[in-house]
N, C-alpha and C positions, 0 to 999 in steps of 0.2 A: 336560495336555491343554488344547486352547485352546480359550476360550467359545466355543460357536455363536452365529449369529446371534439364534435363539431366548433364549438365557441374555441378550442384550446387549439384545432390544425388550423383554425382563421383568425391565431391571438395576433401575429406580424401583420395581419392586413389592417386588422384592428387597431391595433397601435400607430401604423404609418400613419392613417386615415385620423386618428386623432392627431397626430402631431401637427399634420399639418394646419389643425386648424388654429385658430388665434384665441381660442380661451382654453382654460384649465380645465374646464367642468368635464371632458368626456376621459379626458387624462386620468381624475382622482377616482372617476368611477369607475374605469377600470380598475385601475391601483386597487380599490375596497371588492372587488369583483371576483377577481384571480388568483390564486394563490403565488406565492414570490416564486417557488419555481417553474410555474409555468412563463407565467412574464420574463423572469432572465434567459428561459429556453427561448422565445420569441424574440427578445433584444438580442442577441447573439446573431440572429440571421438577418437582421435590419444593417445599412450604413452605418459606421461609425458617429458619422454626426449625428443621425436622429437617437443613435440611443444613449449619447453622450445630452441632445435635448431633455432626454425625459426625465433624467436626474437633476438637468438645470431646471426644470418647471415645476417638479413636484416636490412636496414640503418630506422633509429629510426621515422623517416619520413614516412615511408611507413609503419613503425610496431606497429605505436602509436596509429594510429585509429583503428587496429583488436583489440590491447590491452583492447582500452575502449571498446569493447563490451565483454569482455571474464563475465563471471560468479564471483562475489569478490572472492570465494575460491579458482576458477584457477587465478586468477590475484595474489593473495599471494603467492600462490607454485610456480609462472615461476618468480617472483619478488627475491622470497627466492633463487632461482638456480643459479640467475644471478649473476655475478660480480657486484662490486659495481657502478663501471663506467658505465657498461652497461646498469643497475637499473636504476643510476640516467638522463642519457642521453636518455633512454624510457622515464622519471616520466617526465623530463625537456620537450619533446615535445609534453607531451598530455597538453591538452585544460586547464588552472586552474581551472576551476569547477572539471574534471574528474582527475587530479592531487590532490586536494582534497580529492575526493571519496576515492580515494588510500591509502594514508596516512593515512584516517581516518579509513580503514575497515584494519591497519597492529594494532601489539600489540606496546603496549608504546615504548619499548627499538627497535625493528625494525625502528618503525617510526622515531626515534630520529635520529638513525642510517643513516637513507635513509637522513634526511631534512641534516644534516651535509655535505651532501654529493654532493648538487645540487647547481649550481649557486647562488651567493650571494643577484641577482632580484627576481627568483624564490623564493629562501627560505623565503624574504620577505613577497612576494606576498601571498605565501602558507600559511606561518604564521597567515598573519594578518583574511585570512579568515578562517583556524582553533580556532580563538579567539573567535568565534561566538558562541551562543550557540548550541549543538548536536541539529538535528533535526529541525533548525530555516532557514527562508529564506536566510541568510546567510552565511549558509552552503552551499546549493547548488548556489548560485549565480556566476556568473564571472564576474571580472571586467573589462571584454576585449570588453570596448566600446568607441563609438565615438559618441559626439553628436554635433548639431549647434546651435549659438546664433540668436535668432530672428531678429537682425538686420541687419544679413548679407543679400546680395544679393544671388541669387539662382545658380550663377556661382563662388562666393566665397566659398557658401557650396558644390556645386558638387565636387569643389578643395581640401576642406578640406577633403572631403571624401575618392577621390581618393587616397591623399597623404596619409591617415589611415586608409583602407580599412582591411590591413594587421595584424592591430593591433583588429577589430573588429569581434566577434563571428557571429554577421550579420550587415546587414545594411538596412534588406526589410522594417521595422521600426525602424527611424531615432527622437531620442529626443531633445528636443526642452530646453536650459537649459541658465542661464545668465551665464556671464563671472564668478560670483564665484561658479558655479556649482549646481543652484538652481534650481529644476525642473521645469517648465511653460508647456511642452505642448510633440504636437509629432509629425509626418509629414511624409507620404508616400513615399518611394524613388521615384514611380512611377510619383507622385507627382512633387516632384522636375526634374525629366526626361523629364517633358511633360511641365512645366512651361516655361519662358519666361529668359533669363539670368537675367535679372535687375530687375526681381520682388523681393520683399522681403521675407524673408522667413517667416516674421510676419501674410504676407497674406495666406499663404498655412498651417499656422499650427492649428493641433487643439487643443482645451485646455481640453476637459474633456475627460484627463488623468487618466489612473488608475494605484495605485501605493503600494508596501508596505513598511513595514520598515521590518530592516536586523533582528530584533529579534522575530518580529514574527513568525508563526508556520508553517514551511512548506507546511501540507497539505492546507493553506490558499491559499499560493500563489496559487495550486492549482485551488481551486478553482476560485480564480480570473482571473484567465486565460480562465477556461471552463464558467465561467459565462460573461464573457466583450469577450468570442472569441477571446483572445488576441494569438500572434505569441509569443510576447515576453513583457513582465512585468519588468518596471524598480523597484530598491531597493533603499531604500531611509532613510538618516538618521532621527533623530527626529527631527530637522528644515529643514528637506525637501530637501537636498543634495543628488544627487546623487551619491551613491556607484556604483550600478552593475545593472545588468542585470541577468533573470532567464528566459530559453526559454523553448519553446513548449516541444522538447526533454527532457529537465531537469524536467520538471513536469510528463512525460511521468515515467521515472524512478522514483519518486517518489510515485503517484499512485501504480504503483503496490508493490513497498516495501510495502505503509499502508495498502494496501487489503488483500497482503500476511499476513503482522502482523495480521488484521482482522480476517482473515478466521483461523489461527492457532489457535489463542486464542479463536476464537466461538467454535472452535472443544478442545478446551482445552488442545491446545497441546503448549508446551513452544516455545521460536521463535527459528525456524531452520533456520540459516544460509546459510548453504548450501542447494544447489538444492538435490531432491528429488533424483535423480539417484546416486549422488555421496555420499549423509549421508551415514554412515557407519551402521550398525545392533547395536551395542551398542548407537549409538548416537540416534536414534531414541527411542530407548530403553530410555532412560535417560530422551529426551523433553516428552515422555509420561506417565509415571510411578508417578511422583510426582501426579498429577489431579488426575489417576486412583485413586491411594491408597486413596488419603483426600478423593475423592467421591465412595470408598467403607464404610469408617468411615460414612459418612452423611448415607449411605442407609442403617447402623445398627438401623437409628431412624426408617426406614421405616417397618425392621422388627420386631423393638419394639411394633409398632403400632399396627403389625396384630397379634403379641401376645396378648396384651392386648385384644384383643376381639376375644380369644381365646372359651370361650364359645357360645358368637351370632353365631363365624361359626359352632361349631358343631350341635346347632340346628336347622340350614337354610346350608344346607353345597351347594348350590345353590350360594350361596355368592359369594366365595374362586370361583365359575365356572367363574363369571362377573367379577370381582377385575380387570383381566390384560386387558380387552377391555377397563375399566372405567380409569385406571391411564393409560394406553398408551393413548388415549384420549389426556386428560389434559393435558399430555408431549408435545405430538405433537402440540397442539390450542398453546400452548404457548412458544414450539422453532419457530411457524412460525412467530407471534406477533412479539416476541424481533428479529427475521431476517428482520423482514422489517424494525422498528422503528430502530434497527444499522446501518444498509445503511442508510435509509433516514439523520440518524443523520451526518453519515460521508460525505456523499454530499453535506451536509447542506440543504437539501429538507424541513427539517423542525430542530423548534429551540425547547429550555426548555420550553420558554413558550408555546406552541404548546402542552403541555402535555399533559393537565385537557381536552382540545378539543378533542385529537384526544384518549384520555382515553373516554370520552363519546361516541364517534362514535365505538370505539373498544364496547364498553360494548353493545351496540346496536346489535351490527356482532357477539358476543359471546354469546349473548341472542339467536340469529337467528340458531350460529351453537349447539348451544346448545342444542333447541327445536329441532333440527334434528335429533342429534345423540343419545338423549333419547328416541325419537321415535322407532329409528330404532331397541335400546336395548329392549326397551319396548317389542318388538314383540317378540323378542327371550327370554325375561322373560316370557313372557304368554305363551310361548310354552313348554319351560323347566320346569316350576316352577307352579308360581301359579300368580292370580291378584296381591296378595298383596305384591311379592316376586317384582313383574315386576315394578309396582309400587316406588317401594324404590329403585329398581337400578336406574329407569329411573329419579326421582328427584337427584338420587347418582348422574349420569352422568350427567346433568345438571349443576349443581353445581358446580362439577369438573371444566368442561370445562370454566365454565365461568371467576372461580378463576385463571385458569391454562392461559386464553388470558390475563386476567388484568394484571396479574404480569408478564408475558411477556414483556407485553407493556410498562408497569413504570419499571421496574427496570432499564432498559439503561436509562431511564429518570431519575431516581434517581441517577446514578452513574454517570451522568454528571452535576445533580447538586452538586455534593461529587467532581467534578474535575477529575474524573477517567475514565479510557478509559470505554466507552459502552460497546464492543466488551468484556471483561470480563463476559457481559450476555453469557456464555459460551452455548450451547444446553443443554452439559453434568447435568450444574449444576442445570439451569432451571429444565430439569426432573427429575432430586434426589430432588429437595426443592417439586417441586409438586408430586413426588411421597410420599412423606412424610403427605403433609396437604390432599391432594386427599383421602389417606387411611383413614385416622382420618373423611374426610367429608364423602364420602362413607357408612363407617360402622358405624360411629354417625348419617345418615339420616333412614339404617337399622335397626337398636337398636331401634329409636327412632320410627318408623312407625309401626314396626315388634312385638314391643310391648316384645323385646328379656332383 
């Protein structure tokens, strides 16, 4: 029977209460009780000693899968607690994709430390998909697969399966590969369950395959997967050998690391590491400081600007009343612009060349919010001021807005043709650049109407 919700908001009391006691027996039965993510949700909110005990007490089998779901900065602190044996006898029985992950999120001389320390299979194993590049399908991939040759019969392949089932991360998509390891195709387990013994497996397979290779970009695999609906996505060298496998779960974890990156850096904050509960008040402090300060330097241009036209406002002081409706305006047409056109990019919804297009359609929709929110300034100039005062704000706000969606929109597109993350279209910095040209357009369409 599965835990209720009840058993899972009282997993931490439950656990504490076992720990503290002197046998193993109520440890393992929770362990065989709970699913691994409920339990690492619960050790996350316990002391650091008790939940660094529960890995010391329980056999590496039952602690290896709460391990992989722990948070990477509590997986480092119970890693760093442990004994070495212990370390490596955990590291030894998680999955080698999540064996990876591990290794890969300790510091140099740790990780050295820990690989020295593991079976001489494993360290191979480990190794050779640490060789990958950071961040490439390679990285996250594992090599714990089984696949069959097209010519076997479909009771030779049930056999080979069974006899390597153990060795396999799954088996619900079974690939289809020649004797030297060449990828050709794929095949249903359900498929071969429901088949005939003596059929071939030639006859059940299918061939448009989707595949990538190990050095490509993670978030790729990704989307290969959300786009072909795939379970699981084979890895494949440059003449088409397969290496590994990359599953639904595995893309699952990668998604949100890039969206977390995403979202960090639109908001202009350096990449936090750690979860939001456990960063410390100075680290936070640190990932946000640097962005602040360079974009308090930028908004000294902005205040240069409204000096300079120091005299238009003192004799329209009306102006200086409209300024933060007209530059917030622009800020916002143009944090929403580069939010959409950053996701879209990151889904691939749309590509580079997609730019000039959907630049025109933007210019059309900024024309449109445009004419609005001049309007509606318009009304509050004629009421405050004067025709000719309302006038030059409302072509002011126009203007803005329209400059403020364009560059929204193209600069992710620019910075992907530069090769550089989108997601650097920060909100922050968008509104400090159009805070700055905003002013200059603003009080140069006043100046200029105003006759100042």
């Amino acid at each position: 029977m599965s835990p209720t919700d009840v058993d899972i908001e009282n997993l931490p009391d439950t656990l504490r209460t076992a720990l503290e006691q002197g046998s193993d027996g109520p440890l393992n039965a929770i362990c065989n009780a709970h699913a691994p993510p409920d339990l690492s949700d619960a050790l996350e909110t316990l002391p650091e000693d008790q939940a660094v005990a529960f890995f010391q007490r329980l056999e590496s089998a039952c602690a290896a899968p709460v391990y992989a779901h722990l948070e990477p900065d509590h997986q480092s602190r119970v890693l760093a607690a442990l004994d070495e044996q212990q370390a490596a006898d955990l590291v030894s029985a998680l999955s080698l994709d999540d064996a990876v992950a591990v290794i890969d999120g300790l510091g140099d001389e740790h990780a050295d430390s820990l690989m020295e320390t593991l079976p001489a299979e494993s360290q191979e194993a480990v190794g050779s998909l640490l060789a990958y590049p950071e961040e490439s399908a390679g990285r996250v991939m594992t090599p714990e697969y089984v696949t069959v040759q097209p010519e076997w019969t479909v009771n030779e392949a049930m056999e080979h399966l069974r006899a390597n089932h153990e060795v396999a991360e799954t088996v619900n998509t079974v690939f289809v590969t020649t004797a030297a390891g060449e990828l050709l195709a794929w095949v249903r387990l359900k498929e071969l369950l429901l088949a005939r013994p003596w059929n071939r497996v030639s006859e059940l397979m299918h061939t448009d395959v989707a595949s990538i290779t190990a050095e490509e970009d993670r978030e790729e695999a990704a989307h290969r997967i959300s786009h072909y609906d795939l379970n699981v996505l084979p890895v494949v060298d440059d003449q088409g050998h397969m290496l590994g496998i990359i599953t639904v779960d595995d893309v699952m974890d990668v998604l949100r690391a890039e969206t977390t990156e995403d979202f960090h850096r639109m908001a202009a904050v350096g990449d936090v590491v750690l979860s939001l509960r456990d960063a410390s008040m100075g680290l936070l402090y640190r990932k946000r400081i640097g962005w602040l300060l360079i974009l308090v330097v930028v908004n000294i241009f902005a205040g240069l600007a409204i000096a300079h036209y120091e005299a238009a406002i003192e004799s329209v002081v009306a102006l200086i009343f409209f300024l933060p409706m007209v530059i917030a305006s622009g800020g916002n047409t143009g944090s929403q612009a580069a939010t959409l056109v950053v996701r879209s990019l990151a889904i691939n919804d749309v590509r580079l060349r997609d730019a000039w297009r959907l630049g025109g359609k933007e210019l059309g929709v900024s024309t449109a919010l445009g004419l609005t929110l001049a309007a509606a300034i318009w009304l509050s100039g004629n009421w405050l001021g004067s025709l000719e005062v309302a006038n030059a704000i409302a072509l002011g706000m126009f203007l803005v807005v329209v400059f403020g969606a364009m560059f929204g929109m193209l600069l992710p597109f620019a910075l992907t043709a530069m090769r550089m993350d989108p997601a650097v279209a920060s909100a922050p910095l968008i509104t400090s650049v159009i805070d700055i040209v905003g002013i200059l357009i603003y009080f140069g369409v006043a100046v200029a109407m105003l006759g100042l």
